[in-house]
N, C-alpha and C positions, 0 to 999 in steps of 0.2 A: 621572727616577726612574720606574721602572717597577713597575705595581702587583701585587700579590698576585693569582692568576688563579684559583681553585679549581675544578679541573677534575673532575666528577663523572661515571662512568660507569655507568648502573644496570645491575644485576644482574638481567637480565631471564631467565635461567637460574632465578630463582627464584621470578619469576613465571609462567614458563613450565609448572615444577612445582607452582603452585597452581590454576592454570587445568586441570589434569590430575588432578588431584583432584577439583575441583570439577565437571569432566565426570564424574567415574568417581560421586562422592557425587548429584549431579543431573541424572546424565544427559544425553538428545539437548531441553536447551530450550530453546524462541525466545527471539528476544527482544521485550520487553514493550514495546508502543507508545513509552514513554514511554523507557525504554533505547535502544530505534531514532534516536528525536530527539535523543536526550542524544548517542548516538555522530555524531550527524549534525552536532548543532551543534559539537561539541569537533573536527568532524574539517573541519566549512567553517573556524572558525576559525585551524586549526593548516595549511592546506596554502596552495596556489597554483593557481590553477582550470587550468594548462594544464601541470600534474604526471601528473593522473591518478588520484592516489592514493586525492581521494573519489571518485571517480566508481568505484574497483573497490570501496572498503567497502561503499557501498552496493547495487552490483551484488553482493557477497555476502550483503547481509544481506535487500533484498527480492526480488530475480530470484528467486537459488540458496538463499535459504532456509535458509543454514546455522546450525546451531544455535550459539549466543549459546559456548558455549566450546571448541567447533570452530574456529570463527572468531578465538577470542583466538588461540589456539595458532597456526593457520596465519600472524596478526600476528608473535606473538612468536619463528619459530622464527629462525632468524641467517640464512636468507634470504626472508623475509619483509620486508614493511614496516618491522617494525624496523629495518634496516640501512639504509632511506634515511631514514626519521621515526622516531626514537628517540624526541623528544619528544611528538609523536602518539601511537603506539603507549604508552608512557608512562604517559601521562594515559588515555586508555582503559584502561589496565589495571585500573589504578588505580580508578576509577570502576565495572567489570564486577566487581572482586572484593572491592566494598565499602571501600576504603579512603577515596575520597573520593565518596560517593554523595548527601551532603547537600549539598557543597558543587558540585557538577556542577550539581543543581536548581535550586540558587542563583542557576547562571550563568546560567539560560534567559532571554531576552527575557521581563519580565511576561506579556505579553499571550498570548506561548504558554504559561506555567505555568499561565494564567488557563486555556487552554482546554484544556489535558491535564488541570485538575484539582491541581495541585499547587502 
């Protein structure tokens, strides 16, 4: 017997259109300490150290300095990250445009929530 599989594909087309808003309403901003570690922990968690893939988030977020929804966008566009980390990409979205913002904090190791303060 083979089971019921439910195959979910997100609609990152519209979060791509939020993220574009959300530049256009807030402008060129960083990102806040505490968003940097948040995307940092969600993105050691979600990869494989010999991908790549954090080693470029964060090579854009502190080298090149891109602003917090510049960055979404260049994740989310269909040749970005998205197309190899869906679920990465994902969860950071998710997290940058407030959907799951409490719940990311949540995730921190204590002792780093202890020392960012949250």
């Amino acid at each position: 017997m083979t089971e019921d599989l439910e195959l979910i594909i997100p609609d990152f087309s519209v979060l791509y259109r939020k993220s574009i808003k959300a530049l256009k309403t807030y402008g060129l901003v960083s990102f806040t300490d505490l968003e940097a570690v948040i995307v940092g922990h969600i993105t050691s968690l979600e990869t494989e150290r010999i991908d790549g893939i954090a080693d470029r988030i964060v090579y854009e977020i502190d080298d090149l300095q891109i602003p917090k929804y510049a960055c979404l966008m260049l994740w989310l566009n269909p040749f970005g990250i998205s197309s190899h980390r869906p679920k990465l990409i994902l969860r950071i979205a998710k997290f940058l445009l407030g959907y799951t913002t409490e719940e990311e904090i949540k995730k921190l190791p204590s002792k780093l929530r202890a020392d960012l303060g949250v």
